[in-house]
N, C-alpha and C positions, 0 to 999 in steps of 0.2 A: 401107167401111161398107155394110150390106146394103141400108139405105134410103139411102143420098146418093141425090141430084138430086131430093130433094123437098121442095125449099122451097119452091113454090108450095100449092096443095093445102092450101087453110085446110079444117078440119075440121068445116064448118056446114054447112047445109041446103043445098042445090044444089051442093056445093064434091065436092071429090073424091072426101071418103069417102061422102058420101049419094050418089053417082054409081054408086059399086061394092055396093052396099046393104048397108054396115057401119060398127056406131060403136062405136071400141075402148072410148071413153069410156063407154059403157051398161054394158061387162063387167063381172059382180060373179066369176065365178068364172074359173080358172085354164082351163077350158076353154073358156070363151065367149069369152075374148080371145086363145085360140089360135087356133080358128076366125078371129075377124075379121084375127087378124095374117097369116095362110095365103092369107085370100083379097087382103088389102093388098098382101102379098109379088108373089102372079100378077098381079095389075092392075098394079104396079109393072112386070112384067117382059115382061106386052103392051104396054102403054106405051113400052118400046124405052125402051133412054137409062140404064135402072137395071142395069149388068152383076152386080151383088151380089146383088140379092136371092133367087137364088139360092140364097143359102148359109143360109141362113133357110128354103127351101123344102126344103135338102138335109138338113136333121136332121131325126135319128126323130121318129115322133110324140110317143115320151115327151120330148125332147130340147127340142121345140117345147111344150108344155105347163109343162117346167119353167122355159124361157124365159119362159114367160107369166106365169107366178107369178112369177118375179123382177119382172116389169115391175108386174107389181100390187102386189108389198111394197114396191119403191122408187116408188111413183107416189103424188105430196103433193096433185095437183089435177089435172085434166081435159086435155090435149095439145089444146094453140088450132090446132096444125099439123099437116099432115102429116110436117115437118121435125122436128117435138118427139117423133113418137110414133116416126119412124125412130131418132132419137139414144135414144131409151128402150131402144129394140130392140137397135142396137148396143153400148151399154153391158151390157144385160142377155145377152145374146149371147157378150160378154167376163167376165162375171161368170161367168155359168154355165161357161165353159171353167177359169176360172184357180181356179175352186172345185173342178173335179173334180180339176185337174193339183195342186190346194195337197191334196187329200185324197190323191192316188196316190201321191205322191211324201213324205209324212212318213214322217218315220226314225224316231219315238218317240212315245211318249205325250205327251206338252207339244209337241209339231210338227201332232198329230194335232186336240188340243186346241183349238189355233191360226186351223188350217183351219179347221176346222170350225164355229169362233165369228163367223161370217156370219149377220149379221142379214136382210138380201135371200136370200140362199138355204138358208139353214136358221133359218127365225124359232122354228123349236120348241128347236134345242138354243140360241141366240140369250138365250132365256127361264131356261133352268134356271139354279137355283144353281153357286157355284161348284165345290162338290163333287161336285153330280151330271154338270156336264160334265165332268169328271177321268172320271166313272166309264164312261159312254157315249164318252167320246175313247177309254180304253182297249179299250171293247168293238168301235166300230167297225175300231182299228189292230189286236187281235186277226183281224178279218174279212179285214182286209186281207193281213195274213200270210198265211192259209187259203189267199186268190185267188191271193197269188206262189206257193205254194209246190205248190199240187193240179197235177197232170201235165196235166190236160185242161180246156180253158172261160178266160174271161180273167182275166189276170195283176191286173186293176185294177177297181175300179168304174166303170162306163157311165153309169150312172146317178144322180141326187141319189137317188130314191125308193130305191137299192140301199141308201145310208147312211142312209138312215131308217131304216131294216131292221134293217139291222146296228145301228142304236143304239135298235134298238126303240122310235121317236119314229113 
């Protein structure tokens, strides 16, 4: 996990995140709490002791942003910890991963569907009716055939904001 070893680090006023001068908890948007997670991540990793969080510093900036929007769709109240806001991170971390590999990997339109019907990482296709996500699953696995099949550039989506695209959401 990218944050383990931080179960001390309560998240109030002199504690560890006001130490580093960031409160994920303030974040209204997807980029204000990539920033505070980016700089959480390196304080973590001067700190000694955190070998992971690295892997949280090592994704793109887009990569790290839609992390951040996962932790903001799944987030019901405020992280009392620093232990809380790490486990957010690693779960959203793990979300974001098994979201692109569940979008790469469908074989069909109802596989595509499927994926894609993630409320944390895609709250827009999350929302439509049931017929308009048939109709945006098919456009996206369209997109997706284009990406295996074109000679040059990658076989997959990199990105969530690619499948926004592709399902024009």
């Amino acid at each position: 996990s990218p944050f383990g070893g931080t179960e001390g680090g309560i998240l109030t006023e002199g504690n560890f995140t006001h130490k580093y001068g960031l409160d994920p908890n303030k974040a209204t948007t997807a980029t204000e709490l990539r920033t505070a997670l980016t700089t959480f991540a390196v304080a973590l990793v001067d700190l000694g002791g955190v070998n992971e969080a690295p892997a949280f510093i090592d994704l793109s900036n887009a990569a790290k942003l839609e992390v951040a929007e996962i932790v903001l769709n799944a987030k019901e109240e405020d992280f009392a910890t620093a232990y809380e806001l790490g486990q957010a991170v690693d779960a959203a971390m793990t979300a974001h991963g098994e979201f692109l590999n569940d979008v790469n990997t469908a074989d069909s339109i109802s596989a595509m569907n499927a994926a894609l019907n993630n409320e944390d990482a895609f709250p827009a296709f999350y929302a439509l009716d049931a017929a308009d996500k048939v109709a945006k699953a098919e456009e996206v696995f369209n997109k997706l055939q284009e990406l295996k099949d074109a000679e040059k550039g990658p076989k997959k989506f990199n990105t969530i904001a690619e499948i926004k695209a592709a399902a024009g959401l």
